[in-house]
N, C-alpha and C positions, 0 to 999 in steps of 0.2 A: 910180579906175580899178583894177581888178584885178591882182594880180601874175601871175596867170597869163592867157593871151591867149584860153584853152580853156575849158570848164567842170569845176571842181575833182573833180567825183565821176568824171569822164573818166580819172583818175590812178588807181586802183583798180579798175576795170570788171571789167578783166581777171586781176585777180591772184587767185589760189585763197587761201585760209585752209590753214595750214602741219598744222594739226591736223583734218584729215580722218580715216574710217575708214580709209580703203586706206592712210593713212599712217602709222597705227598696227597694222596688221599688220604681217608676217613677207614678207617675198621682193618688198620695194620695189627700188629703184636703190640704194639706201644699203646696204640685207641683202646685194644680188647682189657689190656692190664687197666689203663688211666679209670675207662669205665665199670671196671668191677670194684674199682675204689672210689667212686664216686657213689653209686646206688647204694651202700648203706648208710653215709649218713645224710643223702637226700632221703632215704623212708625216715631215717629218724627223726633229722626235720620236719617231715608232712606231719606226723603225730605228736611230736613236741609240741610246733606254734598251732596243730587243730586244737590241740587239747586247751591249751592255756586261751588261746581267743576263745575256743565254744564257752568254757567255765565262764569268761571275764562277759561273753556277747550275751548268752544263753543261760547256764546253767542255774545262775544263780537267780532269774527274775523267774526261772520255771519253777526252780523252789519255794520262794515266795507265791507263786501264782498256787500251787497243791496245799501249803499252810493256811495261806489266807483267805485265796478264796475257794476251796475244794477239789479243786484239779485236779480229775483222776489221773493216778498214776502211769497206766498206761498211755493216756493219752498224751501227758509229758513227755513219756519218753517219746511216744510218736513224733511228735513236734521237734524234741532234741533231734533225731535221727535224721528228720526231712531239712533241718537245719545245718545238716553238716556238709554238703556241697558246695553252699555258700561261704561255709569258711574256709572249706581246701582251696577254694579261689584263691584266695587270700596267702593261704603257707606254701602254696607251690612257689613263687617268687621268691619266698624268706628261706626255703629250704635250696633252691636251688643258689641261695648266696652261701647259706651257712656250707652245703657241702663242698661247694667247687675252694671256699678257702678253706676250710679245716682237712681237705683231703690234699691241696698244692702246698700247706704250709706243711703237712707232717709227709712229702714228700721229701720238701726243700730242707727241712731239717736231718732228714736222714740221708743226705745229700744225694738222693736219688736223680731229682732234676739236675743239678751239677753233672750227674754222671751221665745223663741224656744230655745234656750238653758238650758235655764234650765229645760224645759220638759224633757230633755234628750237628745234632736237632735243637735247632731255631726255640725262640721262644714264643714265637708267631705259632709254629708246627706245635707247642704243648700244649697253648691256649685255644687253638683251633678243634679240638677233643671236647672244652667246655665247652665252645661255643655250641659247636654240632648237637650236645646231648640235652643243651639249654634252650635250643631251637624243636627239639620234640616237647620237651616241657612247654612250650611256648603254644603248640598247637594243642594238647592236651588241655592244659588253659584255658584255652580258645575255646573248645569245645563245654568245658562245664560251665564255662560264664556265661555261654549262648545257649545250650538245650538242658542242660541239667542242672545248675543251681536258679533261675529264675524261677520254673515249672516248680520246684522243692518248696523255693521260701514263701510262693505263693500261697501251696497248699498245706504248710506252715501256720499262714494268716488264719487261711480260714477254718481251720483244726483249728487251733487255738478257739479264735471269735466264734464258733460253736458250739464248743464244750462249754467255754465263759459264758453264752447265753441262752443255755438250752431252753432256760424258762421264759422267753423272750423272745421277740419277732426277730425274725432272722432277715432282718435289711443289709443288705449287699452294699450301699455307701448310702452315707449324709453328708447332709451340709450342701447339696448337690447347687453350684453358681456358675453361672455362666454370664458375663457380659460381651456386646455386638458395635464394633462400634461403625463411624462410618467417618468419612474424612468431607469439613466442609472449608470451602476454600470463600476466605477475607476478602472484603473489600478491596486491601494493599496486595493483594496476590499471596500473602502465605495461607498455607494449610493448616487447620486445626481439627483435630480429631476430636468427637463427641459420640455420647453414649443413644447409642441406637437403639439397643432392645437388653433386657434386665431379665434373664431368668432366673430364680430362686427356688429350689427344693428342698423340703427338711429333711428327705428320705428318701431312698427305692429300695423297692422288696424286690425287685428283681421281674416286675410288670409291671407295676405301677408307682408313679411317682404321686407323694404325698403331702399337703399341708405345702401350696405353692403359691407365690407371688412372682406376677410379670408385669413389668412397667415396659410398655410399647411406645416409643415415640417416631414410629416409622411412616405416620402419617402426617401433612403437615395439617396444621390448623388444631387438632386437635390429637391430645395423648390421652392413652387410656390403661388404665389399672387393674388387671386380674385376678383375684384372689380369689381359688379354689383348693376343693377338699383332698380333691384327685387329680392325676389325667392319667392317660395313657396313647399311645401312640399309634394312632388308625394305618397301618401297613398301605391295605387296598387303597384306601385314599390318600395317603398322603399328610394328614392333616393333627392336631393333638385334640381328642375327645376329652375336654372339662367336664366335672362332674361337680354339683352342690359348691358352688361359687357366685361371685358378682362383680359386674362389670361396673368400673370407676370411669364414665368419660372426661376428662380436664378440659375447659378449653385454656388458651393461649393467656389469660388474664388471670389463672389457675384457678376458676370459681368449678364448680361440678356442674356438667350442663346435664349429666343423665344419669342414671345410676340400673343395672338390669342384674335383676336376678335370676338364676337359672338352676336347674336339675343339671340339665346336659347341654353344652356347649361346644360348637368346633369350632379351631382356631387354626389358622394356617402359619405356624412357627414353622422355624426351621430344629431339624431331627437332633442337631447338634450336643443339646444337653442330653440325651439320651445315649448320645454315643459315649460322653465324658461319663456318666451313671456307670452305665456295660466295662467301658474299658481301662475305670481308673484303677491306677495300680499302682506302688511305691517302685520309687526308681531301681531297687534291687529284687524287684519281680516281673522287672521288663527284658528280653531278649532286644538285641539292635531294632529286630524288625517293628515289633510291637512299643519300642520306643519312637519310632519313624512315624507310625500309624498316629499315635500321643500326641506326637510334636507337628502334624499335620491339623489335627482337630485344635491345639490350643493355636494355632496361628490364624482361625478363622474366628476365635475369642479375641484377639488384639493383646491379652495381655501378655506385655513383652519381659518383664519379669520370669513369668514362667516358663515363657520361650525359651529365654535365653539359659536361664538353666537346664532345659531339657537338652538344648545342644553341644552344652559341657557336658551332660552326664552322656552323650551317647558318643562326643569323639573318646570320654574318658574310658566306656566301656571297649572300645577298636583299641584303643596305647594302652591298656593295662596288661593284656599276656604277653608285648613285647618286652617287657620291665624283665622277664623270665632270662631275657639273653642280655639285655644290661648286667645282670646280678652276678649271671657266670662270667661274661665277661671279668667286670670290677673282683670279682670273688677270687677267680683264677690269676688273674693280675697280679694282684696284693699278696696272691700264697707264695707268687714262685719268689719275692722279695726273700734273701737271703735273713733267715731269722729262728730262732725256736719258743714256738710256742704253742699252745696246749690248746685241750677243747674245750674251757673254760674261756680263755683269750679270742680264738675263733667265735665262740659265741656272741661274748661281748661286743665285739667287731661289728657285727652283723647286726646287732641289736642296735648299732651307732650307725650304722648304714642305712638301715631301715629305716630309722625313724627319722634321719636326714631327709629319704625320699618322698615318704607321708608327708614331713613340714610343708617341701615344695612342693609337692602334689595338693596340699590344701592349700597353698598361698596361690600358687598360679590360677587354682581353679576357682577362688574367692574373685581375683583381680579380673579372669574372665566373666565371672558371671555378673561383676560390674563391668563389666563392657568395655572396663582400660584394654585387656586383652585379649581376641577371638579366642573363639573357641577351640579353633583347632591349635592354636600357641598356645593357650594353658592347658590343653589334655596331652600334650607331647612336650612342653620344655621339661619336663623333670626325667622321660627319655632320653633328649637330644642332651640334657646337661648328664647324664651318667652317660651316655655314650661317648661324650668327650672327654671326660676326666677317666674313662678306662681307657680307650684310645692313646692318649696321653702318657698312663703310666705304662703301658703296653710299651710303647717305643722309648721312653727312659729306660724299662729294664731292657731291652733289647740291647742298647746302645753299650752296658756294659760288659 
């Protein structure tokens, strides 16, 4: 006689197979729950590390700036507020490590994931939920470190540097240098690069450039020395209008063969320092594009120095929103680790992760921008090394 009363295949009829497509997709019952536990303390996050970096970045030099030197108050806060894009860059990444571990650890402890495990679901299948909701954080990123915190911190600067000198000519940049150089080739066949052309400006007001010196050696036989009051940039012609200066000619044996002085002078330079005036801007007021434009113009200066850091800063600007799916990855990894701990210990965590990825994100970018390493290997090894060591423990906890 049978131990059962029914027919055996009757005890399975109805049961679905746990490994379906729909159930290995993205926005099951399992996705909807993971993700309503994950978005509160991802927001908590974004306001924790805003808070604490704006105070640590901001807060406190805007205080001193209304103390010391008058700084209306509202115009602080103006500055504060235009300043806060710039930092969410920054805690979307720290927020999305602190929540995917503080919400997989206080799942793993109340043996929730054990118990989706033994339904059948992978550890592939839990982490794949961080991933997915670290991969929109990732575009979100992407977007305020490209249109919205650059355009902020800019108009940050110059809030600020206008309330600071209302009583004061409002010059747009100084120090304005430009050197041209030109490659001349040796006797023995190498190359040597030498200095072509010298421009110097102490200021622009935003037409004209002021209190200048140009040492031209672009002609042979004789160099000559330009130091005027003014110039500005003749469009129609082409050319830079000198204004109340004089011309130094050297010849070859450095004695003065001439010396002219003028009201108005035109000089057929090239528009270059003029573009460096208009478009210079701190590497955290540039979008990709307008740092491309940058790194075009300093490559027709030669200095390679500055090159080379403008091409770290612009692959590090493309590898930093991917750091968002590293974090979840490493973050979600580490929670489902069978352990009980609190949201003091997740924090902590986070805060040791963090600042791991900072070290190497400034050591690789240090070693590239001396040119031991390209630019595109120090703006991504500190992703390609968290992508391995999450990878890594991914498949050790899987294994058990």
């Amino acid at each position: 006689m049978p131990l059962f009363p029914f027919p055996q295949n009757m005890i399975f009829k109805n049961i679905k197979p746990f490994y379906t497509l729909s159930s290995l997709l993205p926005f099951s019952i399992m996705d909807r729950y993971l993700a309503l536990q994950l978005i509160p303390p991802f927001l908590f996050g974004v306001g924790a590390f805003t808070s604490v970096v704006l105070a640590i970045d901001s807060l406190f030099e805007l205080l001193r700036k209304v103390v010391e030197s008058g700084l209306p108050i509202s115009i602080a806060l103006q500055v504060f507020l235009l300043k806060l894009p710039y930092v969410m860059v920054y805690s979307f990444p720290m927020s999305t490590l602190l929540a995917t571990l503080m919400t997989y650890s206080r799942l793993s402890s109340e043996s929730e994931l054990i118990a989706l495990r033994g339904c059948g679901v992978s550890v592939y299948r839990m982490v794949l939920t961080a991933v997915v909701l670290s991969s929109t954080v990732t575009a979100m990123t992407y977007v305020f470190n490209e249109q919205i915190a650059p355009a902020a911190n800019y108009q940050a600067t110059i809030t600020l540097e206008q309330a600071l000198k209302s009583d004061k000519p409002k010059f747009k940049q100084q120090n304005i240098y430009y050197p041209e150089y030109k490659e001349v080739k040796e006797a023995d066949g190498t190359k040597n690069k030498v200095l072509l052309r010298l421009f110097y400006a102490d200021q622009f007001d935003g037409q004209r450039m002021k209190g200048l010196t140009i040492i031209d050696r672009s002609r042979d036989g004789v160099s000559q020395i330009v130091v005027s009051e003014s110039a500005q940039w003749n469009t129609s012609q082409k050319v830079w209008d000198f204004y109340n200066g004089t011309i130094y000619l050297v010849a070859p044996d450095r004695s003065y063969r001439n010396i002219l002085r003028f009201e108005h002078q035109q000089l057929r330079l090239p528009r270059t320092p003029l573009n460096l005036a208009e478009n210079s801007r701190d590497y955290g007021e540039m979008n990709i594009s307008q740092a491309i434009e940058q790194l075009q113009i300093e490559r027709l200066s030669g200095n390679q120095q500055k090159i080379r850091k403008l091409e770290v800063r612009i692959q590090q600007k493309i590898a930093f929103p991917f750091v968002c799916i590293i974090f979840g990855l490493v973050g979600s990894v580490m929670g489902t680790i069978p352990q009980r701990t609190g949201r003091g210990t997740s924090f902590g965590i986070s805060v040791i992760v963090i600042f791991s990825y900072y070290l190497l994100l400034s050591v690789s970018g240090a070693l590239a921008q001396a040119g031991i390493l390209s630019p595109f290997i120090g703006a991504w090894l500190p992703n390609f090394f968290g992508l391995g060591v999450g990878l890594v423990l991914l498949m050790r906890i899987a294994q058990r």
